[in-house]
C-alpha positions as a printed Julia matrix, in Angstrom:
525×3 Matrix{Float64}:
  33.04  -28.88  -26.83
  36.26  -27.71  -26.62
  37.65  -30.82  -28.81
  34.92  -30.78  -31.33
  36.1   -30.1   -34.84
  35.35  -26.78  -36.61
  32.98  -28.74  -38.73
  31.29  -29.96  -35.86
  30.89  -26.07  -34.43
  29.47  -24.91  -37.9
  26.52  -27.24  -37.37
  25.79  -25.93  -34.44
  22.98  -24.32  -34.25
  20.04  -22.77  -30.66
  18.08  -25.94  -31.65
  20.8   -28.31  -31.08
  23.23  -27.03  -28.98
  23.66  -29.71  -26.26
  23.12  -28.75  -22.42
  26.06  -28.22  -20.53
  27.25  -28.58  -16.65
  26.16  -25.65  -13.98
  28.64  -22.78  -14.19
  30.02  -22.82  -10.46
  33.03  -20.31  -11.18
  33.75  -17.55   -9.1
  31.12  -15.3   -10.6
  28.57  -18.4   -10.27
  28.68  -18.45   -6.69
  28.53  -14.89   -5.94
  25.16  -14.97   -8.18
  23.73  -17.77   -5.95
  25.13  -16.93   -2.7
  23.67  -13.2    -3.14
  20.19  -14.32   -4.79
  19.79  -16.91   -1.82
  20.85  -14.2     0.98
  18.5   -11.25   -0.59
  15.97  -13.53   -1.06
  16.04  -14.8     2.62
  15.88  -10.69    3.42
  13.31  -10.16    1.77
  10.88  -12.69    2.55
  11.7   -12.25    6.57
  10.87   -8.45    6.01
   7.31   -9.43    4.12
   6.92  -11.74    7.27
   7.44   -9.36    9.76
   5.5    -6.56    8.09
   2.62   -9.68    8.11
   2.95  -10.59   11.44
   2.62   -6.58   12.61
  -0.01   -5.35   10.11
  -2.17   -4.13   12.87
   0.34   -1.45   13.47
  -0.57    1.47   11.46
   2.84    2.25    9.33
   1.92   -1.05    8.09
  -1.73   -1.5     7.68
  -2.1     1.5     5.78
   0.33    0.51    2.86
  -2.39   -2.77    2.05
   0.01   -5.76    2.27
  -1.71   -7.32   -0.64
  -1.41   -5.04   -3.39
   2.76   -4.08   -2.6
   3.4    -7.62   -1.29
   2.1    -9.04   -4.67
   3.74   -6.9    -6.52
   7.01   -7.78   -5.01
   6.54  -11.22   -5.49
   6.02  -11.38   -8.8
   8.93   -8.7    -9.14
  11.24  -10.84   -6.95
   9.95  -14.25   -9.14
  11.53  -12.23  -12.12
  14.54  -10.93  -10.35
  15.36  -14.8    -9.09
  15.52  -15.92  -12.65
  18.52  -13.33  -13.91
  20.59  -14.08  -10.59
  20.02  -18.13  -11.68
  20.76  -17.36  -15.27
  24.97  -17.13  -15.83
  25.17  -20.49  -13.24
  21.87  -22.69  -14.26
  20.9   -21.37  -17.51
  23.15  -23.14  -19.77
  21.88  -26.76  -18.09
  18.45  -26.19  -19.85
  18.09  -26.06  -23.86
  18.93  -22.68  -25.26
  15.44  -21.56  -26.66
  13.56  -23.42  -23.76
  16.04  -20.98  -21.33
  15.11  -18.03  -23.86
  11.43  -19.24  -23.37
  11.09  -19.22  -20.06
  12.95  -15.53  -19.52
  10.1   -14.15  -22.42
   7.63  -15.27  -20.75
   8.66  -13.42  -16.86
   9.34  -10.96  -18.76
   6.04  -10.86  -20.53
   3.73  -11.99  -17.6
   5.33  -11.62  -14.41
   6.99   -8.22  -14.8
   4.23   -6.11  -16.15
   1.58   -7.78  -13.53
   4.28   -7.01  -10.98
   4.57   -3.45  -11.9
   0.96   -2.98  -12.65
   0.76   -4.29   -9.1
   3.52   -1.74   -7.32
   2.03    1.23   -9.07
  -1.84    0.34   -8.11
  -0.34    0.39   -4.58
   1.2     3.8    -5.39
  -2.29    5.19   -6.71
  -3.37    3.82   -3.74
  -1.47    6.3    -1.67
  -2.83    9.3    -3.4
  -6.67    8.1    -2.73
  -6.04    7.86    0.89
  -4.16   11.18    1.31
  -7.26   13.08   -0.6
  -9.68   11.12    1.51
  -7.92   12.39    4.19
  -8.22   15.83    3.32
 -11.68   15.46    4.39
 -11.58   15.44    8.32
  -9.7    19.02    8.0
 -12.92   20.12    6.25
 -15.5    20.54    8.37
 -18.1    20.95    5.33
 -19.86   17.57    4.06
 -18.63   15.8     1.36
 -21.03   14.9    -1.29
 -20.15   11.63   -3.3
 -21.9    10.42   -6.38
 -23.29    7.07   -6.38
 -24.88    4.26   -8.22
 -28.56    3.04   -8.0
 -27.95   -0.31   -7.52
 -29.23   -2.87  -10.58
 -30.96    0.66  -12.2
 -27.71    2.18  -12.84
 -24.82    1.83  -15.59
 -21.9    -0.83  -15.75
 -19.89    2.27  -15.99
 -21.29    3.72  -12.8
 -21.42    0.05  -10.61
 -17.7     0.31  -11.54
 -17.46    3.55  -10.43
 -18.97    3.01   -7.38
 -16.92    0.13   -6.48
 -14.29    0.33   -3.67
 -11.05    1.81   -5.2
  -8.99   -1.47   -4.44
 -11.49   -3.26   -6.28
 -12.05   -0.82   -8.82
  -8.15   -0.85   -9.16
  -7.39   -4.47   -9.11
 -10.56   -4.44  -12.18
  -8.32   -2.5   -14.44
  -5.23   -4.14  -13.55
  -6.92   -8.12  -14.14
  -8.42   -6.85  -18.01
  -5.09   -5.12  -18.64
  -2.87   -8.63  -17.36
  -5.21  -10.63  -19.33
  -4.68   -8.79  -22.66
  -0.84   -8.94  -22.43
  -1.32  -12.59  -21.07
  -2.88  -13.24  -24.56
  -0.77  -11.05  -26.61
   2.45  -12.59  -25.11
   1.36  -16.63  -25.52
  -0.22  -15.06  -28.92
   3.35  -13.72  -30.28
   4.88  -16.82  -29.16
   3.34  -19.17  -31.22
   3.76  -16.96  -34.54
   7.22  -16.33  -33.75
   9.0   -19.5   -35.4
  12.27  -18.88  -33.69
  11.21  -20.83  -30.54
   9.86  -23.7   -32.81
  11.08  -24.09  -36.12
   8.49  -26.14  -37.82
   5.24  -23.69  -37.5
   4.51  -19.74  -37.0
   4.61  -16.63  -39.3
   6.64  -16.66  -42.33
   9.72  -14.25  -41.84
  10.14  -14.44  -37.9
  12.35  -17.24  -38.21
  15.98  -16.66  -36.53
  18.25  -15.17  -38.23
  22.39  -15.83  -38.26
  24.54  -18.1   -39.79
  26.78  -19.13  -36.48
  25.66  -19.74  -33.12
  26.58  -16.53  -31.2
  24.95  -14.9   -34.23
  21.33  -16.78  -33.75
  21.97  -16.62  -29.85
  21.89  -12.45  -30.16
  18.72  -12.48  -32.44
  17.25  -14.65  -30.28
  17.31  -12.02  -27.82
  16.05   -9.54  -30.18
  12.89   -9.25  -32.26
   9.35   -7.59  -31.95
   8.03   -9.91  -29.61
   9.42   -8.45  -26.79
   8.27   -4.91  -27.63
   4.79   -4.79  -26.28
   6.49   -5.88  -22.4
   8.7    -2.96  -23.28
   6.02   -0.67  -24.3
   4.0    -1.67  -20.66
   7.24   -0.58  -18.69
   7.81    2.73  -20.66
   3.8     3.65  -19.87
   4.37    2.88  -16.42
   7.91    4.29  -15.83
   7.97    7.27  -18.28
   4.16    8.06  -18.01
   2.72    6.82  -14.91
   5.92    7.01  -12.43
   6.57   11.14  -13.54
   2.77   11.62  -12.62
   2.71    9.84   -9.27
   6.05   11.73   -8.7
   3.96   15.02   -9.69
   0.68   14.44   -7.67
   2.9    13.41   -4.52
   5.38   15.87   -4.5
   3.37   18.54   -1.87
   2.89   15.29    0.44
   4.45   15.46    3.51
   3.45   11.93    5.37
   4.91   10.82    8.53
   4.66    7.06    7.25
   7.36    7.05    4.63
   4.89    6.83    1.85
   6.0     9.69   -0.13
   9.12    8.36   -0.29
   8.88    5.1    -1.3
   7.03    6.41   -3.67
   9.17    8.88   -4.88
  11.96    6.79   -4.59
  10.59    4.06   -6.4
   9.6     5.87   -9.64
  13.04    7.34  -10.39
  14.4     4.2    -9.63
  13.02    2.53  -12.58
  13.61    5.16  -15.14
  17.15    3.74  -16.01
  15.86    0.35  -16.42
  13.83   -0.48  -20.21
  16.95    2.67  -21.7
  19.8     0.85  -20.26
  17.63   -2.74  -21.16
  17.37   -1.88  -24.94
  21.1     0.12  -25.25
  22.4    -3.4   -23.6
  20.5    -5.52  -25.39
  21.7    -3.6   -29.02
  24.78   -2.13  -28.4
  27.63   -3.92  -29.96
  30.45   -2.76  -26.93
  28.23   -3.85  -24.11
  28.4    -7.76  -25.51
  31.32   -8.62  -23.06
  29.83   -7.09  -20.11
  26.37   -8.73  -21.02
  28.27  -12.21  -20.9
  28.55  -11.54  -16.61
  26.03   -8.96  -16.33
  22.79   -9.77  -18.47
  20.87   -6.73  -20.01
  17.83   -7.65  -17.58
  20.06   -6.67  -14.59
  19.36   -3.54  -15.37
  15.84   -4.04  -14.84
  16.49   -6.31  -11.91
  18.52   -3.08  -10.18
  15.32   -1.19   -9.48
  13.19   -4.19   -8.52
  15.99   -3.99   -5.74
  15.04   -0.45   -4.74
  11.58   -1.69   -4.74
  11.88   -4.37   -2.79
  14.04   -1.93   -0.29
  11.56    0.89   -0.06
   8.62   -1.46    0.08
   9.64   -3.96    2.43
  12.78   -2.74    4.58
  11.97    0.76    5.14
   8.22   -0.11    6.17
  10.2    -2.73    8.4
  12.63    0.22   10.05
   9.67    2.09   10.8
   8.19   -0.16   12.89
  11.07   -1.16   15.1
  11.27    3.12   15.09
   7.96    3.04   16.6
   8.34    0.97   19.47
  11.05    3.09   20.35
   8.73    5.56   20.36
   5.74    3.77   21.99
   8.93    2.69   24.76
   9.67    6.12   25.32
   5.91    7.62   25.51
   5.32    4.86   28.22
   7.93    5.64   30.0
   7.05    9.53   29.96
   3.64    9.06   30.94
   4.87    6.41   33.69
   7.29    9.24   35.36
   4.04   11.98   34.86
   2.16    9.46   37.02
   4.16    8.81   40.02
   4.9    12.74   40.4
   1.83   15.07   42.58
  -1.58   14.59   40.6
  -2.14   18.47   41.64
   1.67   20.06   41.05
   1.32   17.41   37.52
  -2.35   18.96   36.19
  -1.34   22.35   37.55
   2.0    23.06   35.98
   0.54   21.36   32.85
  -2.31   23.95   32.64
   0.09   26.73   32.79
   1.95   25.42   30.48
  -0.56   24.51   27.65
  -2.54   27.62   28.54
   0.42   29.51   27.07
   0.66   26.59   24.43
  -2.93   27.09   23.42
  -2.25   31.15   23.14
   0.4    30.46   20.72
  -1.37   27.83   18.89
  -4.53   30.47   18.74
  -2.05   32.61   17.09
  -0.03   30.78   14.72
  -3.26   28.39   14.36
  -0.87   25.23   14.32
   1.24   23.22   16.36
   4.86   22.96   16.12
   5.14   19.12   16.81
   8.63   19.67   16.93
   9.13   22.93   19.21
  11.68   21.59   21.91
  10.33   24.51   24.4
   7.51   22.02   24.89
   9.91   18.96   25.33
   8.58   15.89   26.21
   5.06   17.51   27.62
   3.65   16.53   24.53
   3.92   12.94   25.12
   1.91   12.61   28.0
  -1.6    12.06   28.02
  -2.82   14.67   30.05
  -1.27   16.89   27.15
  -3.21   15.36   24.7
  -6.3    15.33   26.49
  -5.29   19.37   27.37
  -4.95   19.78   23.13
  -8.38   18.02   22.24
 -10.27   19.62   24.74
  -9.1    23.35   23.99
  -8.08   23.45   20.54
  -8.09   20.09   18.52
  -8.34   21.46   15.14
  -4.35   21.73   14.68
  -3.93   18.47   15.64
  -7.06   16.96   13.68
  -5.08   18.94   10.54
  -1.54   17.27   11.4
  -3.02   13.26   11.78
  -5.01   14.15    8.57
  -2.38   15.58    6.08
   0.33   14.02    7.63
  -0.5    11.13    9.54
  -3.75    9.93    7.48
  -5.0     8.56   11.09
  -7.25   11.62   10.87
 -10.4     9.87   12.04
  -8.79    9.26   15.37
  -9.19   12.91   15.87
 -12.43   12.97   14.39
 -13.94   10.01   16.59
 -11.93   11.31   19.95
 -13.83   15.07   19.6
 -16.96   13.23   18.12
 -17.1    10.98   21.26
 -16.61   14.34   23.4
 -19.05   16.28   22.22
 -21.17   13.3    22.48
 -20.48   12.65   26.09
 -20.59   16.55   26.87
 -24.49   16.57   25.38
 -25.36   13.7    27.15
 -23.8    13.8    30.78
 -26.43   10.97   31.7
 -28.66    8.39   29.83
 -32.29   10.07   29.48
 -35.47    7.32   29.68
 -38.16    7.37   27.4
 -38.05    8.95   23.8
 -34.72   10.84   24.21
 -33.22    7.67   24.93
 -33.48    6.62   21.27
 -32.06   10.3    20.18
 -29.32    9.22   21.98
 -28.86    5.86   20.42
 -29.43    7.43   17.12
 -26.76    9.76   17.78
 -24.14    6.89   18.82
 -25.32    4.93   15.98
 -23.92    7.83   13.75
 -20.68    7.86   15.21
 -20.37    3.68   15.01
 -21.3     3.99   11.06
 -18.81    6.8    10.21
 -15.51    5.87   12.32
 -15.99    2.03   13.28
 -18.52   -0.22   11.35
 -15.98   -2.45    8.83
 -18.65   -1.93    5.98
 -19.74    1.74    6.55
 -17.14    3.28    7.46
 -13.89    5.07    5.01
 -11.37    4.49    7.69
 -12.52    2.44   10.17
 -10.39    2.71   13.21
  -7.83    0.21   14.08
  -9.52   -1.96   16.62
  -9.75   -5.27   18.09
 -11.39   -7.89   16.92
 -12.91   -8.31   20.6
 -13.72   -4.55   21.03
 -15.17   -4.39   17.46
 -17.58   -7.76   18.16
 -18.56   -6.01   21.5
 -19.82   -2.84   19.73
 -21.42   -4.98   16.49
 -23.49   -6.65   19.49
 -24.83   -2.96   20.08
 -24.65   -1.0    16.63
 -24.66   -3.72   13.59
 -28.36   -4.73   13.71
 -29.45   -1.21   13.61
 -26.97   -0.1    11.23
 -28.15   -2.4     8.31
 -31.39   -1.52    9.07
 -30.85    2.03    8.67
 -27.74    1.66    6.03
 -29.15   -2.0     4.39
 -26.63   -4.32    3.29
 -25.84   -3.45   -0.52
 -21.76   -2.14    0.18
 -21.32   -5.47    2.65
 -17.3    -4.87    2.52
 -15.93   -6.58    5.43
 -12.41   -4.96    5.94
  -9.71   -7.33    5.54
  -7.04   -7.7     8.41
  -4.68   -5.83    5.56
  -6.45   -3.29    4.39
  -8.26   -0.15    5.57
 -10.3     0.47    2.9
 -14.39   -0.04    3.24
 -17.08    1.23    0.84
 -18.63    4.84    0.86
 -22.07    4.74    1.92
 -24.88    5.26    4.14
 -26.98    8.35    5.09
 -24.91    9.2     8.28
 -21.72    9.8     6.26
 -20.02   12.99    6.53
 -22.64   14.82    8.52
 -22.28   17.42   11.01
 -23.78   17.03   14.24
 -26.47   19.58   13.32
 -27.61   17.97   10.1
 -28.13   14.19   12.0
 -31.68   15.35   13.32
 -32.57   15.55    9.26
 -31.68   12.27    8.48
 -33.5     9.06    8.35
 -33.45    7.65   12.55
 -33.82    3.97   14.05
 -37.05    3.45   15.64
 -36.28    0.13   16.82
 -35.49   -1.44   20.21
 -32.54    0.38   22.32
 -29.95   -2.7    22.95
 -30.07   -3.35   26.85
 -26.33   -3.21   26.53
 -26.03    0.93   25.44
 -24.7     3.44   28.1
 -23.08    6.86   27.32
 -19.75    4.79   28.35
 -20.14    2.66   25.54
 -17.57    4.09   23.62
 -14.93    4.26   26.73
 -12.86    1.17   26.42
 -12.78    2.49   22.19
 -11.81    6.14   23.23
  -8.78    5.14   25.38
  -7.72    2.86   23.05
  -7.09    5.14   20.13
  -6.35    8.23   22.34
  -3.13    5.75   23.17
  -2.87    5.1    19.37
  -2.61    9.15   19.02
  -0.56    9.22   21.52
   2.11    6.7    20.63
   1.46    7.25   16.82
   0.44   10.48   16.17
């Protein structure tokens, strides 16, 4: 090109510009070596949050609805780090196609994506809310095939009900985007709406409108509803939010981070004295700076918090090791002293301070915890709730107590079947996959053991119409049943199972369950 004669460069034009060889420079291979070493990051962090989504810090965040998100985010981000080394090898307006098209499909989804997730975080902290209340919650349901579209939708799980939204929304700007396209005759000359054809007598002229025009507005628009509108509310309704998981955080985080992007987009993209930093540094960069902060505060920190935890679970084990080689009577006895003048403080104040370092490491021994949720769990149940959202661990520990404390042996006869009833409640509000809100984090071993006792009866008591088996990712299961959110005094009112008692019940059913998550408080917590 650089021999061609000026005649030659005046018929040049986007439509016949000729490819030309990979840009390999210095700034070339800093855009390949860093997209190929980010990308690497990023995809062992999604990996490893996969591999450990049983832990809680991770199971709670629903892999599928960030992890999506970032993909399509990252799919977008790849192309601009590709773009000043690759992008001239392609035909201009096929290289300007493919970037309006991320940009018009990939992007939003991905951002509709991240911010469902975000919702996401506000729905579980005010479900939450509801083991520090001891009053039942009433929700408003749907009559199966008698009721409303409006209200089935209503009643559907909030992942579902989100991802609904999300797929008509990413449909319309999936047809508005291939729509504009074809009436835009810039990207093909010989059909589409009369006037959108490009505009500019030289090359660098054309190449600048080609980056301009209407059809990129309604991506635009999307971005400035979810960043300026959206992003300020979440910021808003998660301020008071003080969660142990990092949640609030990312959140926060995440929505200021993308404020600066569609400004600094259009003043880059239409600003005459950004031009020669646009030719290294291409006005989608600035979007592609908070996908970064995404991608950090979705994937890495989640990643950081786990290693942080098994520091934590190290430590705890290594506590409760030391408690159990000392004296079983000098351990229980200096303990009760202690937490008797714990529990007069805590009767005071009416909380626990988790972080009081006159109590030291005595908290993180078990026979502390078992200490706190026999005399005064309520502090605690308010801390895992608010803070932790593990609060039906609580729940189901003091549940399980006052269950074993009513029942000290099995009965025969017709107080047998109270008795089953009464577990039966306790299986469909804390471990049943499809009746339960938060169904504790169990095994797939000790969950099959206790379906062997519980499911039959449940779906004849409960029926089958919310089937929601919980994923592996999620925690999430539908609202239902007449045993949800009822005190122990109200289950005598409620419709009972009059079948067969399982051979396989025992008040210890629930054992191998209760130390299980009293080690999850106790590590997690």
């Amino acid at each position: 090109m650089d021999s061609a004669s000026p005649e030659m460069l005046a018929k040049l034009t986007i439509y016949n510009m000729p490819p030309a060889p990979p840009n390999f420079d210095q700034v070339g291979r800093f855009y390949i070596a860093f997209g190929s070493t980010w990308t690497l990051l990023v995809f062992s962090g999604m990996i490893f949050c996969a591999f450990n989504h049983k832990n809680p810090l991770i199971k709670i965040r629903c892999i599928p609805l960030s992890f999506g998100a970032i993909l399509m985010l990252h799919s977008y981000w790849i192309l601009a780090q590709i773009t000043y080394s690759v992008g001239r090898t392609m035909p201009v307006v096929l290289a300007y196609d493919i970037q309006y098209f991320f940009m018009g499909i990939y992007y939003p989804l991905g951002m509709a994506l991240f911010h469902a997730s975000n919702l996401r975080f506000l729905h579980v902290a005010k479900l939450q809310k509801q083991f520090t209340n001891p009053e039942p919650r009433v929700r408003d349901g749907c009559n199966g095939s008698k009721s409303s579209i409006l209200c089935r939708i209503r009643n559907l799980a909030y992942t579902v009900r989100i991802m609904l939204f999300i797929g008509i929304g990413i449909i319309f700007q999936i047809l508005l985007t291939v729509a504009m396209w074809f009436a835009c005759k810039k990207y093909h000359p010989t059909f589409g709406l009369p006037g959108t054809e490009i505009k500019g007598a030289t090359f660098p002229e054309q190449l600048v409108d080609l980056g301009r025009g209407w059809e990129w507005w309604p991506s635009l628009v999307w971005q400035l509803v979810w960043t300026w509108m959206v992003a300020p509310y979440l910021v808003w309704r998660s301020w008071g939010i003080r969660d142990t998981m990092g949640w609030r955080t990312q959140t926060i985080g995440c929505c200021l981070a993308s404020l600066h992007a569609i400004p600094m987009f259009l003043i880059a993209s239409y600003v005459p004295a950004f031009e020669k930093i646009n030719a290294y540094y291409t006005p989608s960069q600035w979007i592609h700076l908070s996908i970064m902060v995404f991608e950090i505060l979705t994937v890495f920190v989640p990643v950081y918090l786990v290693i942080r935890s098994w520091a934590s679970v190290r430590r705890v084990n290594d506590l409760n090791s030391k408690w159990e080689t000392a004296s079983i009577q000098s351990s229980v006895g200096s303990s009760t002293l202690d937490w008797k003048s714990s529990s007069n403080s805590v009767s005071e104040k009416n909380k626990i301070d988790y972080f009081d370092e006159e109590l030291g490491d005595r908290l993180l021994t078990m026979t502390a915890l078992d200490y706190v949720l026999k005399d005064n769990p309520s502090p605690l149940q308010e801390f895992s709730a608010i803070h932790d959202f593990s609060g039906e661990n609580i729940a189901f520990l003091t549940r399980v107590a006052k269950f074993k404390k009513s029942w000290p042996v099995l009965p025969e006869g017709g107080q047998r079947l109270d008795v089953y009833n009464e577990a039966l409640s306790i299986y469909a509000d804390f471990i049943s996959t499809r009746d339960a809100e938060f169904p504790l984090n169990l095994s797939s071993r000790e969950l099959k053991s206790l379906e062997a006792v519980f499911e039959k009866a449940a779906r004849i008591l409960i029926g089958d119409s919310r089937s929601n088996p919980a994923t592996p990712f999620d925690i999430e299961a539908p609202m239902c049943g007449q045993l949800r959110n009822t005190s122990d005094a109200d289950i005598g009112s409620l419709a009972k199972y009059h079948g067969d008692v399982p051979e396989e019940f025992g008040i210890d059913v629930f054992d191998d369950i209760q130390s299980h998550v009293k080690y999850l408080v106790l590590t997690n917590t």
